[in-house]
MARGU-507959 format. One record per residue (C-alpha): residue number from 1; residue in three letters; x, y, z. Coordinates in Angstrom, 1 decimal, decimal comma, always signed. Last residue first. Example, Ala and Ser with C-alpha at 12.3 -4.5 7.8 and 13.67 -1.06 7.14 Angstrom:
2
<i->2; aa->SER; x->+13,7; y->-1,1; z->+7,1> $
<i->1; aa->ALA; x->+12,3; y->-4,5; z->+7,8> $
END
This chain:
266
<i->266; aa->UNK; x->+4,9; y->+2,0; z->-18,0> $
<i->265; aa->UNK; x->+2,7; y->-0,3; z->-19,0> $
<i->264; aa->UNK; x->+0,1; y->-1,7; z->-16,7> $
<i->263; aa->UNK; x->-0,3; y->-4,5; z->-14,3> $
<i->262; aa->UNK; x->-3,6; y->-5,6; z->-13,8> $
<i->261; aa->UNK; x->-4,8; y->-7,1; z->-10,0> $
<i->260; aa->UNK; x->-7,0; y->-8,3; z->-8,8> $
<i->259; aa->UNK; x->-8,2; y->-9,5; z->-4,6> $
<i->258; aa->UNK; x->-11,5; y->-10,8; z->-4,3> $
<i->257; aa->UNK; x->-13,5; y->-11,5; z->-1,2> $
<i->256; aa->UNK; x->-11,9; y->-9,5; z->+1,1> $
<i->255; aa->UNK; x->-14,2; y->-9,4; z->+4,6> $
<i->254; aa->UNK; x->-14,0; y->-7,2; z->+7,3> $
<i->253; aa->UNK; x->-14,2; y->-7,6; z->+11,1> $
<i->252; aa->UNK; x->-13,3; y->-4,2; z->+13,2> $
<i->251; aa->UNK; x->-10,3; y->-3,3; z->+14,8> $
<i->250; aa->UNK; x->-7,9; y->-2,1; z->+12,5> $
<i->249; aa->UNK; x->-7,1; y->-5,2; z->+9,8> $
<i->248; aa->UNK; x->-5,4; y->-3,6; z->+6,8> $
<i->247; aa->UNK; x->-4,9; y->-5,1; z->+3,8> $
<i->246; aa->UNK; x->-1,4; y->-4,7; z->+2,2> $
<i->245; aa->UNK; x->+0,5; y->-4,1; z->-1,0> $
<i->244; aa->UNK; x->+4,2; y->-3,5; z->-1,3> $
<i->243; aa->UNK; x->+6,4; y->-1,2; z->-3,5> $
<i->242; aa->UNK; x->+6,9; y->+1,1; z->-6,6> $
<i->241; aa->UNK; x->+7,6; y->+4,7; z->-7,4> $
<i->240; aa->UNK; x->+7,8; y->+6,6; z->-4,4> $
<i->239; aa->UNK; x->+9,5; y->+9,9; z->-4,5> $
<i->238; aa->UNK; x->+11,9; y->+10,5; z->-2,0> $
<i->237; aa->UNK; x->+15,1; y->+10,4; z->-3,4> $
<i->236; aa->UNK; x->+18,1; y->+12,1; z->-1,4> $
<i->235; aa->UNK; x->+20,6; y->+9,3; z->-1,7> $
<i->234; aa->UNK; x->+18,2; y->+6,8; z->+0,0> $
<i->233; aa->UNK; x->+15,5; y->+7,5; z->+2,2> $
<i->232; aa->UNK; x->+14,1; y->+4,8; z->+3,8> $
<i->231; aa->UNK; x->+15,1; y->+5,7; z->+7,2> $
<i->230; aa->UNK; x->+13,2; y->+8,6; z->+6,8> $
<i->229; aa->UNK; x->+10,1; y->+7,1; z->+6,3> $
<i->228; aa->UNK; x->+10,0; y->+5,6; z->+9,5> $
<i->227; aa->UNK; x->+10,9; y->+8,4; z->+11,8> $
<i->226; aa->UNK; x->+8,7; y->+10,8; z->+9,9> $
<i->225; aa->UNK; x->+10,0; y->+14,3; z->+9,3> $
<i->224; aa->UNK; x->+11,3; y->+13,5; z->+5,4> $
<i->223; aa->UNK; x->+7,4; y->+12,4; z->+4,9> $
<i->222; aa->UNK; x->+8,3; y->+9,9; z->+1,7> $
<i->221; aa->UNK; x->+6,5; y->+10,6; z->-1,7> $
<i->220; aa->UNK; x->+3,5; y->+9,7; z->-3,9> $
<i->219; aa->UNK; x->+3,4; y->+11,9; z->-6,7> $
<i->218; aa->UNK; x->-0,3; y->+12,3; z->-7,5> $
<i->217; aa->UNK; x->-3,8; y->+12,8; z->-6,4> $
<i->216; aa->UNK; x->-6,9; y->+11,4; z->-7,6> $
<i->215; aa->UNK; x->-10,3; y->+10,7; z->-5,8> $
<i->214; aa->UNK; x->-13,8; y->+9,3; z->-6,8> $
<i->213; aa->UNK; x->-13,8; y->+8,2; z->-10,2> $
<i->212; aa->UNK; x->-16,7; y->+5,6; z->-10,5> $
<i->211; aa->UNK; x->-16,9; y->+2,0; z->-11,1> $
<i->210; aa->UNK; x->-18,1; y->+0,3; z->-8,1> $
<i->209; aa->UNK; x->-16,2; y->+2,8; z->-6,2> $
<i->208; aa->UNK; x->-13,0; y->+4,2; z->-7,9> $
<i->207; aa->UNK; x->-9,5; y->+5,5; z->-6,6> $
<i->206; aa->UNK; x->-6,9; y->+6,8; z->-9,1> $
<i->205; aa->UNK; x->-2,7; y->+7,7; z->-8,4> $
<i->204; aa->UNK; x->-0,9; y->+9,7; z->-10,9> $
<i->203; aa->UNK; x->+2,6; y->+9,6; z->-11,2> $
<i->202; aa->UNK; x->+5,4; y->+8,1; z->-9,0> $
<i->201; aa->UNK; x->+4,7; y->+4,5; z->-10,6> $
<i->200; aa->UNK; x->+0,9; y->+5,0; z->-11,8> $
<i->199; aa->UNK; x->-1,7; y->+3,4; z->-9,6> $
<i->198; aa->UNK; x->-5,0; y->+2,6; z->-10,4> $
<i->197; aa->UNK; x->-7,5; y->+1,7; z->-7,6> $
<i->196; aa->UNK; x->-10,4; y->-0,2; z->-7,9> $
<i->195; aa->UNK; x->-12,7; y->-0,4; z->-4,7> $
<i->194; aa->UNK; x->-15,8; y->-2,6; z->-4,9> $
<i->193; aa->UNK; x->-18,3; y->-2,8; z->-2,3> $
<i->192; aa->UNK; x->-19,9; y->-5,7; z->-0,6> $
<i->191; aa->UNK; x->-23,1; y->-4,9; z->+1,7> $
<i->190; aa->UNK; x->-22,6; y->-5,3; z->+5,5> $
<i->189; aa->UNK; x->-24,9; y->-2,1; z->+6,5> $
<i->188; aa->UNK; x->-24,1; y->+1,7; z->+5,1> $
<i->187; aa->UNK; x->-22,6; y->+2,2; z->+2,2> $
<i->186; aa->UNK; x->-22,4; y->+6,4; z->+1,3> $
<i->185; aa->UNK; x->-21,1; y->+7,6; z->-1,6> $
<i->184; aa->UNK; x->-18,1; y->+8,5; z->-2,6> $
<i->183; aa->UNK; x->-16,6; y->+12,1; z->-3,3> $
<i->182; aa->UNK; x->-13,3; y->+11,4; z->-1,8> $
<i->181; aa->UNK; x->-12,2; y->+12,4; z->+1,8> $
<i->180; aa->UNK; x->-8,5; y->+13,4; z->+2,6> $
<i->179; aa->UNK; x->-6,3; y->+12,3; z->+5,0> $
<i->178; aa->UNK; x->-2,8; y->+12,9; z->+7,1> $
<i->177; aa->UNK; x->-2,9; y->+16,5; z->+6,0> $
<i->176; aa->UNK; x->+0,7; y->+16,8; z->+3,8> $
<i->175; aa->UNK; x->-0,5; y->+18,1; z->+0,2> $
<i->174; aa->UNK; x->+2,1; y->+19,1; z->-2,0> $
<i->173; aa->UNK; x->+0,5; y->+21,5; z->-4,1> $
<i->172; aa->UNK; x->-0,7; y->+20,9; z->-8,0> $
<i->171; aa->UNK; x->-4,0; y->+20,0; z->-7,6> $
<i->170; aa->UNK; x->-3,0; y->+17,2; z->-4,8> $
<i->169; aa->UNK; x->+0,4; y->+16,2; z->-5,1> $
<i->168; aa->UNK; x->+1,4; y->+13,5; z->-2,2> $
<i->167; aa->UNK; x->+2,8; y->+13,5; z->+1,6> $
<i->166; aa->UNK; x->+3,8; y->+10,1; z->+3,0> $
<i->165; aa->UNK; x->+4,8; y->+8,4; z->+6,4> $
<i->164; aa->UNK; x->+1,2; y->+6,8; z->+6,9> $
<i->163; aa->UNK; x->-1,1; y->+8,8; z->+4,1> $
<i->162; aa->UNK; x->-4,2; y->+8,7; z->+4,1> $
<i->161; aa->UNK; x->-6,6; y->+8,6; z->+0,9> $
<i->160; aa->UNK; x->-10,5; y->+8,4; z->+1,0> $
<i->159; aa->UNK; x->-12,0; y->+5,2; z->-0,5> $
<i->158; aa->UNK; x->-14,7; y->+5,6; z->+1,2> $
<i->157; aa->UNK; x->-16,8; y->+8,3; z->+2,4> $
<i->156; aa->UNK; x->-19,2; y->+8,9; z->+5,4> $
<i->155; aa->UNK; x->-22,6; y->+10,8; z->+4,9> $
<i->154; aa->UNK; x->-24,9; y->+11,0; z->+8,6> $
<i->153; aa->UNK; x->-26,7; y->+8,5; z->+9,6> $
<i->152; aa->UNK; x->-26,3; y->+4,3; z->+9,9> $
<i->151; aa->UNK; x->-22,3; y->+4,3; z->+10,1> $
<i->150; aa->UNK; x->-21,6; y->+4,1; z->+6,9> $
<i->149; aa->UNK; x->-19,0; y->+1,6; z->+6,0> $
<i->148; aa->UNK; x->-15,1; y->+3,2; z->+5,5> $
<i->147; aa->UNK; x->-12,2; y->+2,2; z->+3,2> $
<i->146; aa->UNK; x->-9,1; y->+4,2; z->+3,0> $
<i->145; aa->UNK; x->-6,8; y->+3,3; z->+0,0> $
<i->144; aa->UNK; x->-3,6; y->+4,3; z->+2,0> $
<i->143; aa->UNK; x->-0,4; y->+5,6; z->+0,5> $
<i->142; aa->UNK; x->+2,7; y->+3,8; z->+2,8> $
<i->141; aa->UNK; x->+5,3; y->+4,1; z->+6,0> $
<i->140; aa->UNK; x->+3,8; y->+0,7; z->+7,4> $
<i->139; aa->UNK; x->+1,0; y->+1,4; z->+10,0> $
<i->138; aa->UNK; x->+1,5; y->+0,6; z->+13,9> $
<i->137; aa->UNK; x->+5,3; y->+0,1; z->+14,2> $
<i->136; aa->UNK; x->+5,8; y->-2,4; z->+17,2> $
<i->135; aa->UNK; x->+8,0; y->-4,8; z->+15,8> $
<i->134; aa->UNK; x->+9,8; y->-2,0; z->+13,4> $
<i->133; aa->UNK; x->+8,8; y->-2,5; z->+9,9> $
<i->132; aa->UNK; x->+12,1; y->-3,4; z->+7,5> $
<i->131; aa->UNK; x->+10,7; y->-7,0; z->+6,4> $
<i->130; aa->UNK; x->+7,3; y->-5,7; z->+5,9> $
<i->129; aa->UNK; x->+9,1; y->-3,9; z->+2,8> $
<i->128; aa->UNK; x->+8,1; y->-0,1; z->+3,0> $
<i->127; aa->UNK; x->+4,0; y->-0,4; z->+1,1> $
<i->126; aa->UNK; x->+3,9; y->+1,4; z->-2,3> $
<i->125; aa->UNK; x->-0,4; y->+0,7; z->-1,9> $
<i->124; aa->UNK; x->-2,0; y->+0,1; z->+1,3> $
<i->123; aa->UNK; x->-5,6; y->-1,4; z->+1,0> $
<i->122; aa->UNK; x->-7,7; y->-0,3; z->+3,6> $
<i->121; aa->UNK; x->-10,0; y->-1,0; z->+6,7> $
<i->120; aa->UNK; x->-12,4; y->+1,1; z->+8,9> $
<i->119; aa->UNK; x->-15,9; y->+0,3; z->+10,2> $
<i->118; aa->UNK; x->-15,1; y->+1,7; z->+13,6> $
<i->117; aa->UNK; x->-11,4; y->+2,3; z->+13,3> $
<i->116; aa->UNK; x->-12,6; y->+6,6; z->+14,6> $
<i->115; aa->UNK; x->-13,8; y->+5,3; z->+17,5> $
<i->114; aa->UNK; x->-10,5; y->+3,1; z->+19,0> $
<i->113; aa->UNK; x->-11,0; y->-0,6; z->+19,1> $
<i->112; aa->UNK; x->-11,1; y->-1,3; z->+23,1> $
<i->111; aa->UNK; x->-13,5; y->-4,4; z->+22,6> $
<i->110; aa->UNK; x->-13,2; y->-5,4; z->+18,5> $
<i->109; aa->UNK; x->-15,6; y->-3,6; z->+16,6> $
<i->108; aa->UNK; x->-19,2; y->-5,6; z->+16,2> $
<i->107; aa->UNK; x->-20,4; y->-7,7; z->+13,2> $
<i->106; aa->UNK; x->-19,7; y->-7,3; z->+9,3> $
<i->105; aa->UNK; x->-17,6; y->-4,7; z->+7,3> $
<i->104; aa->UNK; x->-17,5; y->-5,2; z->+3,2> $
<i->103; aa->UNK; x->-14,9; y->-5,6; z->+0,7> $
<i->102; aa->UNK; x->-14,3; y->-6,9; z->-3,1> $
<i->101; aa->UNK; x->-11,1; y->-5,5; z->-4,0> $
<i->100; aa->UNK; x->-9,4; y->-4,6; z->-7,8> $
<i->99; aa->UNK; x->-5,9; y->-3,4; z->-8,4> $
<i->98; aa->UNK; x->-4,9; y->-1,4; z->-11,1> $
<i->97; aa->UNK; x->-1,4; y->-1,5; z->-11,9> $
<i->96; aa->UNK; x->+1,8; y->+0,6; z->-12,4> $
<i->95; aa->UNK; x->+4,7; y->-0,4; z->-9,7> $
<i->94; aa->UNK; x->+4,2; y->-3,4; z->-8,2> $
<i->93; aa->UNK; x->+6,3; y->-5,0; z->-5,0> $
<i->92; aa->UNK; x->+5,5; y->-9,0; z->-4,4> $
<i->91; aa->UNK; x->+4,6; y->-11,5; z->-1,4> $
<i->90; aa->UNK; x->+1,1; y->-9,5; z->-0,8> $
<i->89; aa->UNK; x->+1,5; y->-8,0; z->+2,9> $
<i->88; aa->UNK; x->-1,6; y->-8,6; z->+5,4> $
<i->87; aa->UNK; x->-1,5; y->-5,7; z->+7,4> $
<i->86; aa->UNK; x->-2,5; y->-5,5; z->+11,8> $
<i->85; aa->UNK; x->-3,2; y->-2,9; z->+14,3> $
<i->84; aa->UNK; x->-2,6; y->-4,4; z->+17,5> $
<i->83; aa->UNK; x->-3,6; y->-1,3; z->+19,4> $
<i->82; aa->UNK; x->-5,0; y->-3,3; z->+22,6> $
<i->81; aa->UNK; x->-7,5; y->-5,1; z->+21,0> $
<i->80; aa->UNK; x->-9,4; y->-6,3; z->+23,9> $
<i->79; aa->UNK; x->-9,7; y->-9,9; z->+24,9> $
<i->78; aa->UNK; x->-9,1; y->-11,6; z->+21,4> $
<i->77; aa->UNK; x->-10,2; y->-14,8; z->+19,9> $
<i->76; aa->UNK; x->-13,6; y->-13,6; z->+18,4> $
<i->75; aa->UNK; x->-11,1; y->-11,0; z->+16,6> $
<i->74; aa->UNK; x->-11,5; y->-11,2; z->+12,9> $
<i->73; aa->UNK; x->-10,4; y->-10,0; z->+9,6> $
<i->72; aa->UNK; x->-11,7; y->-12,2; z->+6,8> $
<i->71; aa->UNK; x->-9,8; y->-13,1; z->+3,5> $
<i->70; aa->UNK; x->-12,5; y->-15,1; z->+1,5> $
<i->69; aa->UNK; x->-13,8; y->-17,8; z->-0,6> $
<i->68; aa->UNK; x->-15,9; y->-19,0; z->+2,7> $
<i->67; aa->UNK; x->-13,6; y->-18,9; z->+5,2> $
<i->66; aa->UNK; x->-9,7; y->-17,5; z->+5,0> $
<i->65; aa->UNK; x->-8,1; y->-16,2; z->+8,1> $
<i->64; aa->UNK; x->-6,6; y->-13,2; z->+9,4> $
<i->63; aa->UNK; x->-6,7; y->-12,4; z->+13,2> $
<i->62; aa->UNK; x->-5,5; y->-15,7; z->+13,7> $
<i->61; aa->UNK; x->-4,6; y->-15,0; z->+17,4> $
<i->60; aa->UNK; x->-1,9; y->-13,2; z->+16,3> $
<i->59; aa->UNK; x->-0,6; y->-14,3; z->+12,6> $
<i->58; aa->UNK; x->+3,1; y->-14,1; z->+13,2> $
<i->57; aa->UNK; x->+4,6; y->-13,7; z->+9,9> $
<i->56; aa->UNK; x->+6,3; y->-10,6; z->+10,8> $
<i->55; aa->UNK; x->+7,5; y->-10,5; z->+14,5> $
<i->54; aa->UNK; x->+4,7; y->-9,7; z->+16,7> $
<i->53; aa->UNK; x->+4,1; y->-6,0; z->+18,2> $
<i->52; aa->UNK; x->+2,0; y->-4,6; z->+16,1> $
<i->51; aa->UNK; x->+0,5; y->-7,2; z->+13,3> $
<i->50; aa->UNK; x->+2,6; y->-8,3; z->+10,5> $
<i->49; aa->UNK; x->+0,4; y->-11,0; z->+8,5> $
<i->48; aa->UNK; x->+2,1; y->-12,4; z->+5,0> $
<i->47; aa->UNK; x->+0,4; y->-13,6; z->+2,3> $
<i->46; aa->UNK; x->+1,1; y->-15,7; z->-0,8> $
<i->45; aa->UNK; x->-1,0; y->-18,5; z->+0,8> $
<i->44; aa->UNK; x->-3,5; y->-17,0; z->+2,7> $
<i->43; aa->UNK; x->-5,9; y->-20,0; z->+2,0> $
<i->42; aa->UNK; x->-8,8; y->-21,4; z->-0,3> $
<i->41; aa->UNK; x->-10,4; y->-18,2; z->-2,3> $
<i->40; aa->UNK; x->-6,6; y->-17,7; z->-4,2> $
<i->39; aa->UNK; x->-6,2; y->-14,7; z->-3,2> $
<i->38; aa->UNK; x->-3,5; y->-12,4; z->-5,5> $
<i->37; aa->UNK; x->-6,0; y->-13,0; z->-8,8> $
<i->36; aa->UNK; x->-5,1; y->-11,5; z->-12,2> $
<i->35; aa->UNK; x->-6,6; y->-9,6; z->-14,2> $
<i->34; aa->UNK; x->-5,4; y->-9,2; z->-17,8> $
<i->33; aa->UNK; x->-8,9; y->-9,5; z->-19,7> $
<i->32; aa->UNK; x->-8,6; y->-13,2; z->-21,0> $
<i->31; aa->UNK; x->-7,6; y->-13,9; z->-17,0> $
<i->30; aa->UNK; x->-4,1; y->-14,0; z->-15,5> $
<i->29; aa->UNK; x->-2,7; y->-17,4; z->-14,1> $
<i->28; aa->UNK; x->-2,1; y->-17,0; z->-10,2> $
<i->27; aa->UNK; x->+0,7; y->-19,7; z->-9,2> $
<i->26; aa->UNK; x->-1,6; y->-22,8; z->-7,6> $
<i->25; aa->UNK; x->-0,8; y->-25,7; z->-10,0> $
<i->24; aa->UNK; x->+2,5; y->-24,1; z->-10,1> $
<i->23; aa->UNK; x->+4,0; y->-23,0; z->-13,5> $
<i->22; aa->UNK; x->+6,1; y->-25,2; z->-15,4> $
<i->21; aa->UNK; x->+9,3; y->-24,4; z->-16,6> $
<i->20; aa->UNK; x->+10,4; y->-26,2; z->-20,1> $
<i->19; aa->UNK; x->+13,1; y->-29,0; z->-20,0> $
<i->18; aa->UNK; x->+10,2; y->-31,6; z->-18,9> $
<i->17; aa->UNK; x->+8,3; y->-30,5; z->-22,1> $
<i->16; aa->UNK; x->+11,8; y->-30,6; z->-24,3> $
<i->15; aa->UNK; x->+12,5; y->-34,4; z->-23,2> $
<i->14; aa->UNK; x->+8,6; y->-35,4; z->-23,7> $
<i->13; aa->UNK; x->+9,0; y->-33,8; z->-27,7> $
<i->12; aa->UNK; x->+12,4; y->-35,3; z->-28,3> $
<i->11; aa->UNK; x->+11,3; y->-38,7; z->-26,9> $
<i->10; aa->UNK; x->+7,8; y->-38,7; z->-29,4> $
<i->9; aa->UNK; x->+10,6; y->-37,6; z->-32,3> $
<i->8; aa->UNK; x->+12,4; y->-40,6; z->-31,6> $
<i->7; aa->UNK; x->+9,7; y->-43,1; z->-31,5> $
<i->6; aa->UNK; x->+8,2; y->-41,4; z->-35,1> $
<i->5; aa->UNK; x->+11,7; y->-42,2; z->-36,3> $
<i->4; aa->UNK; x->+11,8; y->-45,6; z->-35,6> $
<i->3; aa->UNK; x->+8,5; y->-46,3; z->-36,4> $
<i->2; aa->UNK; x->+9,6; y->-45,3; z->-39,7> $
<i->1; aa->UNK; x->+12,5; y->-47,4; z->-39,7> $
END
């Protein structure tokens, strides 16, 4: 009888595991400290390319590719660049978060790369859906975590803020140039930086660099004169509150070694 029993409880137990959802081997898991990883160091799965002029999903001439533990932008298997600015969409919209990003710049621009994408990248926060991009749309209507390498004299910036289709708050006025500097340091050479930036819903908006506060601004909204962003207007509202994320690929080869990310309360 009492092996009995002991069988039937063992069947009740395996019956209610199989019952209960299981999380795939490869679904991100967040660490002891909340983060949690959107790259998984093995493959782009998760991802999604959209590069100018190809349909979305269509990784051109595997401009993005994963080697090494991480996301690298390349173009050994292009001619010339011709304006195919590229974005690697994350599979899910946030809202309030930090997000975390190993980066650094490596080799030569791509042939025909224009000056000013020399050592140029970014991490696009409250991205449009990829899905509604136009097939030859350069940047999706977005706030942009700029990231810039020195250039081997002179004092460049990273983590500066543009703003593809937006406008945001900046010490209390609307604030509608196209980009703004931080207070960063320089990085010159291939070294690996850390960006973090924290993200607030339609509130405040925080870029750091290796730890330290070096931009904020606020209200994120839609640019009601910009083609794009105005056909994502609805009922008046323009304020962005949530959306997609995305890493840039603009000419010259970069490297992601760690994507995080922490959602917060709201």
């Amino acid at each position: 009888m009492f092996r009995t029993l002991r069988r039937s409880a063992a069947l009740a137990v395996a019956a209610l595991a199989l019952a209960l959802p299981v999380a795939p081997a490869d679904e991100p898991k967040p660490k002891d400290d909340g983060w949690v990883p959107l790259f998984n160091g093995k493959n782009l799965d998760g991802w999604t390319p959209k590069i100018k002029g190809y349909e979305l999903g269509d990784n051109h001439n595997d401009t993005f590719r994963v080697a090494d533990g991480a996301i690298q932008v390349r173009y050994d298997k292009y001619d010339t660049f011709g304006s195919k600015f590229g974005h690697l969409f994350y599979k899910e919209k946030f809202s309030h978060y930090r997000i975390r990003i190993e980066y650094r710049f490596v080799g030569a621009q791509c042939k025909d790369g224009p000056a000013w994408a020399t050592r140029n990248s970014g991490v696009m926060l409250h991205c449009q859906d990829p899905k509604t991009m136009r097939k030859d749309q350069d940047f999706p209507v977005s706030i942009e975590a700029q990231f810039l390498g020195g250039l081997g004299k002179g004092n460049r910036s990273t983590c500066n803020m543009c703003s593809p289709g937006t406008h945001v708050v900046m010490n209390g006025k609307l604030f509608t140039t196209h980009c703004t500097n931080s207070k960063s340091k320089t990085f010159d050479g291939d070294q690996w930086v850390t960006a973090e930036i924290e993200v607030n819903g339609g509130g405040a908006i925080k870029h750091y660099v290796n730890g330290e506060l070096v931009l904020e601004y606020e209200k994120p909204q839609l640019d009601e004169k910009d083609a794009d962003a105005k056909k994502l207007i609805k009922d008046g509202k323009v304020l962005l509150e949530e959306g997609y994320i995305s890493l840039q690929a603009e000419s010259h080869p970069c490297e992601f070694r760690k994507v995080e990310i922490k959602v917060l309360k709201k």
